[in-house]
C-alpha positions as CSV (number, residue, x, y, z in Angstrom):
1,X,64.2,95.3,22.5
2,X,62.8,96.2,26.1
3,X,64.3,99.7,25.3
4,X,62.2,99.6,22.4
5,X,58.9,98.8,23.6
6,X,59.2,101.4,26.9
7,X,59.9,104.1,24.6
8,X,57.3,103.4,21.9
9,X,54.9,102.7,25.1
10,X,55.7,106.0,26.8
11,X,55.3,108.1,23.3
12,X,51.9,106.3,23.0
13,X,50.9,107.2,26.6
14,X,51.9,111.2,25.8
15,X,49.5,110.9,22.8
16,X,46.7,109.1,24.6
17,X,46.8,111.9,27.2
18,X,47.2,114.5,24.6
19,X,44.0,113.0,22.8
20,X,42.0,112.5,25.6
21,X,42.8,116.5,26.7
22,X,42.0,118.0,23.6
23,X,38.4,116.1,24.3
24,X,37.6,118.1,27.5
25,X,39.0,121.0,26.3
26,X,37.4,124.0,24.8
27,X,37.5,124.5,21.5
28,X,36.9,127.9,20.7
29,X,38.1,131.1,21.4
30,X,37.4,135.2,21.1
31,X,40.3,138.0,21.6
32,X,39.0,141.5,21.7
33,X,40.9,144.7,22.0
34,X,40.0,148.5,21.9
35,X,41.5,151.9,21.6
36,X,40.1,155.7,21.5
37,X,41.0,157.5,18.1
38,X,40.7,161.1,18.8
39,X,38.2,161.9,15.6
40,X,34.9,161.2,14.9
41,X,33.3,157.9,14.4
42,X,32.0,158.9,9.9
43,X,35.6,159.7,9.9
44,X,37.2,156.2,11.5
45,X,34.6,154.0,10.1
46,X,35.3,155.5,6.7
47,X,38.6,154.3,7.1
48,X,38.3,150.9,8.4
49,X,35.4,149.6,6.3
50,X,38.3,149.4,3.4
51,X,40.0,146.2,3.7
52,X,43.1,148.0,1.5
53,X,44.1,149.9,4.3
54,X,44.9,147.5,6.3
55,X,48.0,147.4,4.7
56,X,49.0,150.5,6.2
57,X,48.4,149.3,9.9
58,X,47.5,145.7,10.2
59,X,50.3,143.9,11.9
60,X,49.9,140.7,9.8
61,X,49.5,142.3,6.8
62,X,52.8,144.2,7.1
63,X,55.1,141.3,8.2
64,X,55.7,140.6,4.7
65,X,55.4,143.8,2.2
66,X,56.0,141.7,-1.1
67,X,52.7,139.2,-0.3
68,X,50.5,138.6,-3.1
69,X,46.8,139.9,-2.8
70,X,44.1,139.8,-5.6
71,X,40.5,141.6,-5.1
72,X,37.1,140.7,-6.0
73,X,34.4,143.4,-5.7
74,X,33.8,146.8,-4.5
75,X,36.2,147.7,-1.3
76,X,34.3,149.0,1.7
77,X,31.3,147.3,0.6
78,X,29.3,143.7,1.3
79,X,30.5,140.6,-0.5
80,X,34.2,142.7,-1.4
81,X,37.2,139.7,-1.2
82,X,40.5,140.4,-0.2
83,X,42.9,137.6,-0.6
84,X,46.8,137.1,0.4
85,X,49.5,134.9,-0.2
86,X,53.2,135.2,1.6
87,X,55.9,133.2,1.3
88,X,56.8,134.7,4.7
89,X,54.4,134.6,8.0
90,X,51.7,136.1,6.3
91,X,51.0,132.8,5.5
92,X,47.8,132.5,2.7
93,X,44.0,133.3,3.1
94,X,41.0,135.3,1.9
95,X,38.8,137.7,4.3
96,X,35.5,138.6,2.9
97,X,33.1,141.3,4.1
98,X,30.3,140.0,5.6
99,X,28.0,142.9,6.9
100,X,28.4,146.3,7.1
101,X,26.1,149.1,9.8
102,X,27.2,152.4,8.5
103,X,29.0,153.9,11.1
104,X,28.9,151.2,13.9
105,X,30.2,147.9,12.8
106,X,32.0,145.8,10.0
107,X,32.1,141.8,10.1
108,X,34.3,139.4,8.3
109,X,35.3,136.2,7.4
110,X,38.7,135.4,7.3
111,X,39.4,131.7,5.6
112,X,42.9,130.5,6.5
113,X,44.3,128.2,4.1
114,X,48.4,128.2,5.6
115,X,49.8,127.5,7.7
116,X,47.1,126.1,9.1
117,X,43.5,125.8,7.8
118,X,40.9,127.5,9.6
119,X,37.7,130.1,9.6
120,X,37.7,133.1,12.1
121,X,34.9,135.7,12.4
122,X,36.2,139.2,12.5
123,X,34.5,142.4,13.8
124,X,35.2,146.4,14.1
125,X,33.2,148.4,16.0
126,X,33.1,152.3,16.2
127,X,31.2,153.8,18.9
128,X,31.2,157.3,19.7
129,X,32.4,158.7,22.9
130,X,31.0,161.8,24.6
131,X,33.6,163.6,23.4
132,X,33.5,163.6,19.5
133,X,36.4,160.9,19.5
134,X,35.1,156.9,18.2
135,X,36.1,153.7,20.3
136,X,37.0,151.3,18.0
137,X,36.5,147.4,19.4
138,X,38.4,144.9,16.9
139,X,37.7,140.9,17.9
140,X,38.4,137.4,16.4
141,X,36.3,134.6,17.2
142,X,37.2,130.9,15.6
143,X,37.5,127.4,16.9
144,X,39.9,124.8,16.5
145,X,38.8,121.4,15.6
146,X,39.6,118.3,17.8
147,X,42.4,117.3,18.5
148,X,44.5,120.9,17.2
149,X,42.5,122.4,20.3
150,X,44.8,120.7,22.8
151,X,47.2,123.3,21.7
152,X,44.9,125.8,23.8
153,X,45.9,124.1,26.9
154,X,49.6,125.1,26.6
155,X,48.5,128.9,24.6
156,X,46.6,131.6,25.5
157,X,45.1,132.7,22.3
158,X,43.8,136.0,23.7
159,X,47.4,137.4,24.7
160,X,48.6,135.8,21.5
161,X,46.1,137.7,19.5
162,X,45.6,140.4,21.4
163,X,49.1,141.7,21.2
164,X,48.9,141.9,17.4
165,X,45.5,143.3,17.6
166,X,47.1,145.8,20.0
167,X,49.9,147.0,18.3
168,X,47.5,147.0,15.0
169,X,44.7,149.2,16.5
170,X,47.7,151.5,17.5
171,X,48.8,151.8,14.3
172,X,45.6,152.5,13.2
173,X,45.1,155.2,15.8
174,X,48.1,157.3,14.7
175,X,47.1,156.8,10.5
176,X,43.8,158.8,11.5
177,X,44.6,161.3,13.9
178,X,47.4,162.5,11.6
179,X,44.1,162.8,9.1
180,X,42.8,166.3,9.1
């Protein structure tokens, strides 16, 4: 019975000190990530501001090639709903397009429904360089609420993140400069 009660007593501790981390911890996070794409910036934006082609180079769109996806609106424009749901790691979820600056900037909303529930704000930039080519900026920003945010003590969301956003933005980079 002593076993008992030591073991119970020592799983309660972890999860005291787990609690009480998650408490003083930080709760939300942003990942950013950026490439040059060797064509102008009417050219890039008019690519990105379509949430369908992100099939073609978004890393979490194309772990799992069979997901469902169902659209509501006008693609490329404000208000247009692009919705997914994988039986795979795509997990399920809806992004809608928040605001759109012609030429300089895109934000959405992403809901996350599974794995985990959640709401990120998402965000392209393209900025022209000096010459003729367009940075393009991609970045998350989200929170997680108490006490999910004591996972943030043992991850580091922005290498997590930011090695999909890499490889993504990479992707993207050699779809347009194959463009004409």
């Amino acid at each position: 019975m002593n076993v008992l009660f030591i073991i119970l007593a020592i799983i309660a501790a972890i999860v005291v000190v787990l609690l009480l981390a998650a408490a003083f911890s930080k709760s939300d996070y942003a990942v950013e990530r950026e490439i040059i794409i060797k064509k102008p910036v009417a050219q890039v934006f008019g690519y990105v501001r379509y949430l369908k082609n992100m099939d073609d180079y978004n890393k979490w769109v194309m772990v799992d090639p069979i997901m469902q996806k169902d659209y509501k609106g006008e693609d490329g424009a404000e208000g247009f709903a692009y919705a997914w749901d994988s039986d795979n790691k795509g997990g399920r979820g809806e992004q809608v397009i928040k605001k759109i600056e012609e030429d300089k900037r895109i934000d959405v909303q992403i809901t996350f429904i599974k794995p985990f529930a959640g709401i990120s704000d998402s965000y392209m930039i393209t900025e022209p360089t000096m010459d003729n080519n367009t940075t393009v900026k991609w970045g998350f920003a989200s929170k997680m609420p108490y006490p999910m945010n004591a996972m943030m003590l043992f991850m580091d969301m922005g290498e997590m993140l930011g090695k999909d956003l890499t490889i993504s933005l990479q992707n993207l980079k050699q779809i347009i400069e194959k463009q004409p």
